[in-house]
N, C-alpha and C positions, 0 to 999 in steps of 0.2 A: 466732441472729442478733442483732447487737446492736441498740439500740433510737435509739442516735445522739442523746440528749434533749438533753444539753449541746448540740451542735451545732444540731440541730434551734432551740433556742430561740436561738443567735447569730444565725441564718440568720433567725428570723423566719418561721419555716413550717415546719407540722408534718405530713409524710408520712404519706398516709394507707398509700403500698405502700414501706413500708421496703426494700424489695429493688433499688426504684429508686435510693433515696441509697447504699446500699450499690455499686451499678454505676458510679454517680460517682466515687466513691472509690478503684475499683480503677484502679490505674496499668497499664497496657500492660506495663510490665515482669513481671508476674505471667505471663503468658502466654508469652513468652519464655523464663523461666526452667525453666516447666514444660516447655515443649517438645510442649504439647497444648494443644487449641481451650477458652482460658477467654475469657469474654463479661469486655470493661473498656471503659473509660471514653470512648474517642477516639470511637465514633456518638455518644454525650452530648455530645461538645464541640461536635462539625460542630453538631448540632441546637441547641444554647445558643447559637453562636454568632450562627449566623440572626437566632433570637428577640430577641440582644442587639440588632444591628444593625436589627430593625423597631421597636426600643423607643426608642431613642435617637433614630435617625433620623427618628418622627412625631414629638419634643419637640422636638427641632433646627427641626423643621419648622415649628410651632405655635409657636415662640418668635422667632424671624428669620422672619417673613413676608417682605420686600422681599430675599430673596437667594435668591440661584440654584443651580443643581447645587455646583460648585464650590466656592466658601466654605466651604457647608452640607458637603460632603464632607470638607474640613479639618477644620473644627469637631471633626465626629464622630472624627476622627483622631485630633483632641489629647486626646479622651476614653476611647479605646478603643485601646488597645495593652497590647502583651504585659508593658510594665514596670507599668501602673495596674491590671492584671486582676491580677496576681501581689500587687501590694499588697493587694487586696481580700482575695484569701483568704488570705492572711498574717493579715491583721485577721478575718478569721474563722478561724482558726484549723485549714486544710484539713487542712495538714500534718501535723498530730498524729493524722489520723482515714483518711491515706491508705493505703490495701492496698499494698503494695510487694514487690518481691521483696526478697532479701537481699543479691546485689549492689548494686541501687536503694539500696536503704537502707545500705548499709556505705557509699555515696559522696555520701551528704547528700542525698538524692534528695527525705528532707521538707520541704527550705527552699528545694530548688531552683524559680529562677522559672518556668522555661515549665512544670514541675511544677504548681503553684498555680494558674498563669494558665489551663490547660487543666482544670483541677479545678474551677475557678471556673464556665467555661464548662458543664463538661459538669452539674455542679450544677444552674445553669440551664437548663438542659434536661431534667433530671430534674423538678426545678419542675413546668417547661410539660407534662410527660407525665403527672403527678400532678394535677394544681392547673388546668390549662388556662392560656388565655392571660393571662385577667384575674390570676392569681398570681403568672406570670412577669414581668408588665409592675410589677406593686407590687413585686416582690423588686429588680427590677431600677432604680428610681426612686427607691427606699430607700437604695440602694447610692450610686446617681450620685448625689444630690441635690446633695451637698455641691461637688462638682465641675462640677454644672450650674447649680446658680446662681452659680461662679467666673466661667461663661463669660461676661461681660454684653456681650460684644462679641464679632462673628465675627473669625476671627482675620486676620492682615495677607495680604491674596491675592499669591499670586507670579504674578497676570497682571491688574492691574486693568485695563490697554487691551481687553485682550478680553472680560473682564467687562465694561465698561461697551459695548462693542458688542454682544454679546449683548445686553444690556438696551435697547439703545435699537433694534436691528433688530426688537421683540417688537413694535411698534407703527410701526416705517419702515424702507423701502429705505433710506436716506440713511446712512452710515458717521459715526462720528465725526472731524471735520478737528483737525490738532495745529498751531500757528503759536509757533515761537521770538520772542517779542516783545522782549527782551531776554538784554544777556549784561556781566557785568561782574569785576572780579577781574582779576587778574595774570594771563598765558598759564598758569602751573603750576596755577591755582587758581580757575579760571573757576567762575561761579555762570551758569545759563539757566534761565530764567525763560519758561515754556510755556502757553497759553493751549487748552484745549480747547472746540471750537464743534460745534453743530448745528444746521443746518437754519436759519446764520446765526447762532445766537445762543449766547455767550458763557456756556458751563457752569461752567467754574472755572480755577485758574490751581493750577500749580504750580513748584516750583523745585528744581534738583540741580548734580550737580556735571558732569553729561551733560548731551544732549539728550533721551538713552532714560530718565535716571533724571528729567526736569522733566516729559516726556509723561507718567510712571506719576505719577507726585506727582499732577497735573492730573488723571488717568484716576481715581486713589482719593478723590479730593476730589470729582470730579462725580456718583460710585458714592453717596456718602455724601450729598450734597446732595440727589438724584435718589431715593436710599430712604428718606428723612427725608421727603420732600414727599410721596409714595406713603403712606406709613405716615398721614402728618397727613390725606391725604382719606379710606383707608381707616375711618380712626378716626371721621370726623368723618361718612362715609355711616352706619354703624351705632346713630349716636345719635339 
């Protein structure tokens, strides 16, 4: 059995049960070709995949205190898909190390993406079965780092009115109220100019070329006013 060392030292962890990395590695297409029960890689990926999403998801978490299911689900979206998990083991260099069958490999099967991006996974879960969680969680922050400190901001939410009711029903009955205060511009070309209140009082304003898109402007501006002020007491309890 090979000993996988080059790989082992890209990867940043060194197997103590070789026969785990080795089951990563084996492509599904091995099985099929043979036409008999050979053990590959897809249990590895289900199980990496989990582990990826509890990893990410407490950093996500730990990093955006003042945001909610939503966002924080984007977020981790823009980080975790099949075309960034495929870059990863391209950069570690999966493909060169994967078990394939001979049709698999006569059709590029080492560069192909969902190839990689599931090799990646199930990797990481060979990790975790090796190494435990504390392994899997540093292979996996090593990995992201670069692309998690890109994120310095949750990303633009395609519902901030219900985002910001969400947040504001966490502490009252009371809805957010939306008031058109102005509107200006030629009938083609109108600009509305949106105020959003609660509980009376004047949370932020926004402006569009609607009245749905001046409520959302208004909605992501009070979202961002409203977690800015949360974060400055949280910050300011702890010291």
């Amino acid at each position: 059995m090979p000993d996988f060392s080059d790989l082992q030292s890209r990867l940043g962890y060194a197997f103590r049960d070789s026969a785990l990395l080795r089951l990563a590695l084996t492509h599904p297409s091995v099985a099929h070709e043979q036409g008999i029960p050979v053990l590959h890689n897809q249990r590895l990926e289900f199980l990496g995949d989990a582990v990826l999403q509890v990893v990410l998801t407490r950093e996500l978490y730990e990093k955006f205190p003042t945001y909610g299911e939503g966002p924080l689900t984007k977020a981790r979206a823009k980080l975790v898909n099949r075309r960034s998990l495929a870059e990863k083991g391209r950069g570690l260099e999966l493909g060169q190390h994967l078990i394939l069958s001979r049709g698999e490999e006569a059709h590029g099967g080492r560069d192909r993406a969902s190839a990689l991006a599931d090799t990646f996974e199930a990797v990481l879960g060979a990790i975790f079965l090796d190494g435990g969680f504390s392994a899997a969680e540093k292979f996996v922050l090593a990995h992201f780092k670069e692309a998690s400190s890109e994120l310095s901001a949750i990303p633009v939410l395609d519902n901030p009115k219900g985002e910001l009711q969400e947040l504001l029903q966490a502490s009252s009955t009371n809805a957010p109220e939306y008031h058109v205060v102005s509107t200006s511009g030629p009938d083609h070309d109108r600009i509305f100019e949106c105020t959003v209140h609660h509980g009376g009082v004047e949370l932020a304003r926004g402006q569009g070329k609607s009245k749905k898109a001046a409520e959302s402007e208004a909605a992501l501006a009070a979202l961002t006013k409203l977690r800015g002020e949360k974060l400055a007491l949280d910050k300011k309890a702890t010291k």
